[in-house]
N, C-alpha and C positions, 0 to 999 in steps of 0.2 A: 446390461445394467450400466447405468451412468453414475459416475463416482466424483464430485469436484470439489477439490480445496485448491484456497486464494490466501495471498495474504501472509505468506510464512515469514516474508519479509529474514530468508537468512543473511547473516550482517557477518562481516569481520569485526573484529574487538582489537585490534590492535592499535589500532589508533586513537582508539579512547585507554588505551591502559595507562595505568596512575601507579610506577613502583610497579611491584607483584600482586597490584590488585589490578583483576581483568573483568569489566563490564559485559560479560558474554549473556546476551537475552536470546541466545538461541534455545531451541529446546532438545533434548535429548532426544536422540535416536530408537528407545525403546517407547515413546511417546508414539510416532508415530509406524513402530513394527507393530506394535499391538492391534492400530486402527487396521492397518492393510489383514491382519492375521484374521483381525473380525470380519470384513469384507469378505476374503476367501472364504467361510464358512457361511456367509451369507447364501454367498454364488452356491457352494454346494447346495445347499438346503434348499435350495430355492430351483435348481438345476438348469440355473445361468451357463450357457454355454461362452459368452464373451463379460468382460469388464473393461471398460472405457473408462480409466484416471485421468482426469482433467484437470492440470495444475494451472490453473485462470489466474495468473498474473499475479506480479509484485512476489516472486518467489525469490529471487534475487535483490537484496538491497542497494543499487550501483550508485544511486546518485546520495542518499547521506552516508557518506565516508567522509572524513576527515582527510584521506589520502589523497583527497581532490586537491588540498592546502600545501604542497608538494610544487606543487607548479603553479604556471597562471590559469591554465584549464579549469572550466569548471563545468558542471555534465550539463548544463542549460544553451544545449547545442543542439541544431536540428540533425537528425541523423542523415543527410544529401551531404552535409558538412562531414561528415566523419569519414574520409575516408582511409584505404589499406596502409597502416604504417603510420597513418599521423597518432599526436602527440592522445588523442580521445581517446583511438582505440587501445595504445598502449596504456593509458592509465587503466579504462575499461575492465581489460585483462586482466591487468596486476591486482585489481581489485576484484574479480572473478576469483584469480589463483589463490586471493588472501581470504576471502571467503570459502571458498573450498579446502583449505587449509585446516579452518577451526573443526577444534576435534569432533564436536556435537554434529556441525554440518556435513563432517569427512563419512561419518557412518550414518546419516542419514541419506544422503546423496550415495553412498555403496547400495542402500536399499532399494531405490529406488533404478537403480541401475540392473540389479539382481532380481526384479522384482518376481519376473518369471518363476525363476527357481523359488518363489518362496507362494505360489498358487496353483492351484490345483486345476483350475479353467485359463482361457486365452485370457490376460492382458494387454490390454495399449494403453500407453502414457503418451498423455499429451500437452505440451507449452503453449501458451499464450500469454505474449511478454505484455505486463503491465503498464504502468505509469513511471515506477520507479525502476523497471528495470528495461523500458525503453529501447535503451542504449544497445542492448544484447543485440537487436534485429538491425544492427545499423551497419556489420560486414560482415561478409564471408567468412572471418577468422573469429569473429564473437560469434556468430551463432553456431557453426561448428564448435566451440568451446562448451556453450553451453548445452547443443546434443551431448556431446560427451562425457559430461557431469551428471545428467541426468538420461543417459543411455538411451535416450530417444532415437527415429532414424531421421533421415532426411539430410544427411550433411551440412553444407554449409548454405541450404537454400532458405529463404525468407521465410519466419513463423507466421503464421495464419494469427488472423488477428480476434475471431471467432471458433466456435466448433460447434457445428448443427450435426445433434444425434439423432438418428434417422429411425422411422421406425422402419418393420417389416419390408414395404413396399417403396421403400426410399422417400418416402415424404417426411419432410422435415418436421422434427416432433418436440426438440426441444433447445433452444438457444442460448449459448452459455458465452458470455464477454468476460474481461475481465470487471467494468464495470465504470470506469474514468469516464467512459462516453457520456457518462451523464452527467457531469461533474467540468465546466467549464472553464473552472481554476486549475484543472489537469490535464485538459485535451484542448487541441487546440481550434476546433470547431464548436459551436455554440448550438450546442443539440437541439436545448431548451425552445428555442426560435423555430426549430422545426412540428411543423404538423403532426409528420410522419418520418420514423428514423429510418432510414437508410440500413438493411443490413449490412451492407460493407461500406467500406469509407476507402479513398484510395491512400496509398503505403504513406503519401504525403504530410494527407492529416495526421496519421500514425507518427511520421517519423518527428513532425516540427517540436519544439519545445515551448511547454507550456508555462505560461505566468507561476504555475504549482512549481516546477522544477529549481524554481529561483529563490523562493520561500524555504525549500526543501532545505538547500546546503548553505543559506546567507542567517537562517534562523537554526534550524533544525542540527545543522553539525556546523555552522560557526561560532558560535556562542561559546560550546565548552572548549572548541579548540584555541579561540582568545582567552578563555579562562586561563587557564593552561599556560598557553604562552605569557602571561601578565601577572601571573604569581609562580611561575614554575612548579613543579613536581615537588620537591620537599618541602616548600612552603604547604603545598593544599593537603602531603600527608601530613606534617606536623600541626595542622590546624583545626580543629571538628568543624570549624564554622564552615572553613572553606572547602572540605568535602564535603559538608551537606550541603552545598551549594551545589557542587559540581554531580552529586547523583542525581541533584531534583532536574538538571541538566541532561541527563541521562536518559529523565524520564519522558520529556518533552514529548516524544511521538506519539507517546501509548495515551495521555490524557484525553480526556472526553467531558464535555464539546472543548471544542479547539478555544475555542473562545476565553475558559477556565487558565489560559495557559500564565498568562503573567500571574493570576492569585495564585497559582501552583507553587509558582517560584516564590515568590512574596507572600509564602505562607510555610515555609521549611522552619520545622521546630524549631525552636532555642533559637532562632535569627529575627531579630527585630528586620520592620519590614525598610525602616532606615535604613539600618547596618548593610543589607540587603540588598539596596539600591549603593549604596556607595563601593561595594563590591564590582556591581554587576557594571555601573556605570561606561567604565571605558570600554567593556566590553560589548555592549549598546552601540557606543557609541561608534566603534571599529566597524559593526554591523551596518549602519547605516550610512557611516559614510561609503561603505561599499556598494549599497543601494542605491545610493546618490549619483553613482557613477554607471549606473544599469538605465539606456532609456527608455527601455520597457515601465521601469517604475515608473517614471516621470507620464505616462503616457496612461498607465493604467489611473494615476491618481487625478490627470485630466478628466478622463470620462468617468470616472466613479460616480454615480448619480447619489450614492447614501452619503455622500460628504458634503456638508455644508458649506459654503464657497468660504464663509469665514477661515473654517478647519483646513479647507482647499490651499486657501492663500499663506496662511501660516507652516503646514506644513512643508508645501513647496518651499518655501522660505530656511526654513531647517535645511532641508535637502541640497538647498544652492547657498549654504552662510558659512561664516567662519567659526561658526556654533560648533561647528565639529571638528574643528583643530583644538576646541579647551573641553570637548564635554558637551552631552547634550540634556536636555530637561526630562524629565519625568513622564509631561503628560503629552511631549510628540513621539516618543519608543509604546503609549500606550495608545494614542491614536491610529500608526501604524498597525499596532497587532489586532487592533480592531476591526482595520479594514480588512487584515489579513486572512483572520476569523469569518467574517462574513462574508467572504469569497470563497470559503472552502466549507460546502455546502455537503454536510455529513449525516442529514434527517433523511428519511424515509427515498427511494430513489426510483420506489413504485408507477409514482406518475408517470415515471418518463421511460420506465419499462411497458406501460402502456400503450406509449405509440410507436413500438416494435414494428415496423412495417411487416412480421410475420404473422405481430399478434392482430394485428388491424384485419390482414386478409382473412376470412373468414373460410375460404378455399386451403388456407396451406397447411392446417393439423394439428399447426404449432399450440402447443399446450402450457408452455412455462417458458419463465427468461430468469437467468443465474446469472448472477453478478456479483463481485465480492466490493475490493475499493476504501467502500465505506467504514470497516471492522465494525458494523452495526449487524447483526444478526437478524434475519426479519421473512416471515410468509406472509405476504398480501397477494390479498383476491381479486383482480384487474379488469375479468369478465367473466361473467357467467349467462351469456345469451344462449337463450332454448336450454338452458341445461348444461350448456357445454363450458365446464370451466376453464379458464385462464391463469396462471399465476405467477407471481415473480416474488423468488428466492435467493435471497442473500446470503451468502458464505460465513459472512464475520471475516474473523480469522483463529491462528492457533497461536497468540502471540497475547501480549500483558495487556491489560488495560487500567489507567489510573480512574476512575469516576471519580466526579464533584458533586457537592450536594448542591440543591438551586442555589443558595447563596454564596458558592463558590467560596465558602470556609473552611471548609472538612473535604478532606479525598484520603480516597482506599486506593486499593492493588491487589486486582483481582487476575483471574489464568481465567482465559478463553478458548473454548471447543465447538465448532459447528461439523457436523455430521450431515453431509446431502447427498440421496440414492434414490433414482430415481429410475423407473423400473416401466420397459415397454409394453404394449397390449399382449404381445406374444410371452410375456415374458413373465404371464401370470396366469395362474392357477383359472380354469374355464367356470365360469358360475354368471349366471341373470343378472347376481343381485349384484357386484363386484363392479366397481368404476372399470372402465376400457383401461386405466393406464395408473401408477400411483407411483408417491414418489414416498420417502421416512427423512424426516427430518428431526434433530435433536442436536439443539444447543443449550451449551450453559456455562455457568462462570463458576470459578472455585477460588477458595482461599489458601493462598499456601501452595509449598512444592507438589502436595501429591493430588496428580489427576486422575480420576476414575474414568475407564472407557469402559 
């Protein structure tokens, strides 16, 4: 039986702490003892002799930390660069050991390390480093850290960037990524362009850094760490305004679609959308001039084909002007996050699970492709020639999600659960009428602290 969660995205919070108040969006340890309790019970009941746990990427949060802000380092480095002992790997680490620290992640990571003792049939757990946590596969002394935490074996040799679960006769049956491959603002191959995808990519394209990585820590954890530094700590407790500012800062990752993200911010109760901007402003504008100095920026807004050359030349222009030594306008922080948005391609990722080069062959078994990535939850049907279906299955994740309504006025804050098990031909009950192979899938969102499993 194949078991995979993506997406846990565990973070340290100590570098967003404000006072004694601590932003921890981890989840609780009994969250996911209760998932694995239910999976053992499955296996019995079912009299699975193995379970394969597949934790497909982005489990580790490496690249938005604010810890990055510490040095001149920043994680938008190809991992050929990082090598034993420089300045990466030890922030890396520190940032590993600060994350494995938090109390929520400290007993969930014992679980997962103990996992054995707490089932009744064979387990294996298995990593496959993400988009965001990249970084881990980049030495010897990070990915032994990270076997470690997560009790996996293999010492300090390189994580598999895939895991094909095999049926019976070793024919590869079902294909599990993390899911960035598809997604060209995060990997640094351009999939899309391809006919047919490649089941493996060499460590190269894995290891380089992506245009996402840049976006990650110059939007995603610079913004509240200039907040921060620009009104300090007693100011933003002594103020409601400027702590609701700095949660809706908070919230930034978990929003949905990306796009919603400045209305997010510019829509924080009780803050006129002025007030709002003159807050936010220098903080903007620190953002950008920091962008300004990245020539990957300058090069990605060259080739952007959705940008109007007018937009083209103006923004360029922000980017190289003294506009950012007083302050910058309004509608080039929103131009930016536009292009930003439409680079980070979060709809349906079906299509491009389609051209699986497993799932193309019509020879090789393969029956489904698992990917998380996205935190969109999703079953689509990809092929069904002579009968024989195809599918590709999305993880989501176990992490918050803000939704927008279309007019990007109103947003919630919802808890996300996806359940994916997926179950070989031997590994089912013998009957006619019964598909060759089946998998149980159950996702859903909740309001509020308490999740039902």
């Amino acid at each position: 039986m194949l078991v995979v969660l993506s997406d846990l995205h565990f973070s340290e919070a100590q570098s967003t702490r404000i006072g004694d108040l601590t932003f921890n969006r981890n989840l609780p340890a009994d969250i996911y003892q209760s998932y694995l309790s239910e999976i053992n019970l499955i296996a019995i009941s079912n009299q699975i002799r193995q379970v394969d746990l597949v934790l497909a990427g982005d489990i580790f949060e490496i690249n938005r930390s604010a810890l990055w802000f510490e040095g001149p380092q920043r994680p938008y480095v190809d991992n050929q660069e990082v090598g034993p002992g420089s300045p990466w790997e030890t922030k890396s680490l520190q940032i590993l050991d600060t994350i494995a620290a938090e109390d929520k992640v400290k007993e969930t990571l014992l679980l997962f390390r103990s996992i054995q003792e707490r089932f009744d049939v064979e387990v294996r757990v298995h990593y496959i480093p993400g988009n965001h946590d990249r970084l881990i596969n980049a030495t010897p002394a990070l990915r032994m850290k990270a076997r470690e935490l997560l009790g996996t074996a293999g010492g300090d040799l390189a994580f598999d960037h895939q895991f094909i679960y095999r049926d019976q006769e070793g024919n590869p049956f079902c294909l599990t990524r993390h899911g960035h491959e598809y997604d060209p603002m995060n990997f640094s191959a351009d999939t899309h362009a391809l006919e047919v995808i490649p089941t493996e990519f060499s460590e190269e394209v894995y290891g380089n850094a992506p245009l996402g990585d840049i976006t990650t820590i110059e939007f995603g954890a610079a913004l509240p760490y200039y907040f921060v530094d620009r009104y300090g700590v007693d100011k933003i407790l002594s103020d409601p305004i400027l702590m609701a500012l700095y949660q809706r800062l908070m919230d930034f990752d978990d929003v949905r679609p990306t796009s919603a993200l400045l209305a997010y911010l510019f829509s924080t109760p009780g803050v006129p959308k002025k007030q709002t901007w003159e807050f936010m402003r220098p903080c903007f504008t620190r953002t950008i001039n920091a962008l300004s100095k990245i020539d990957r920026i300058h090069k990605e807004l060259g080739e952007a084909a959705s940008i109007k050359r007018s937009q083209r030349v103006l923004l360029e222009g922000v980017l190289n002007s003294d506009l950012l030594k007083n302050g910058i306008p309004y509608w080039s922080v929103k131009q930016l996050m536009k292009q930003v948005s439409k680079k980070i391609k979060l709809n349906s990722q079906a299509k491009w699970a389609k051209r699986e080069a497993l799932i193309q062959d019509k020879n090789s078994g393969c029956k489904c492709v698992i990917g998380g990535h996205t935190h969109m939850p999703e079953v689509s049907l990809v092929s069904a020639k002579q009968g024989d279906e195809q599918y590709y299955i999305n993880t989501g994740t176990w992490r918050n999600m803000v939704p927008a309504t279309k007019d990007f006025k109103a947003f919630g804050k919802l808890n996300a659960t996806t359940k994916v098990l997926v179950f070989r031909p031997d590994e089912l009950p013998t009957s006619q009428e019964s598909p060759k192979w089946s998998f149980h899938y159950l996702s859903g969102f909740g309001l509020g602290n308490f999740r039902h499993l």
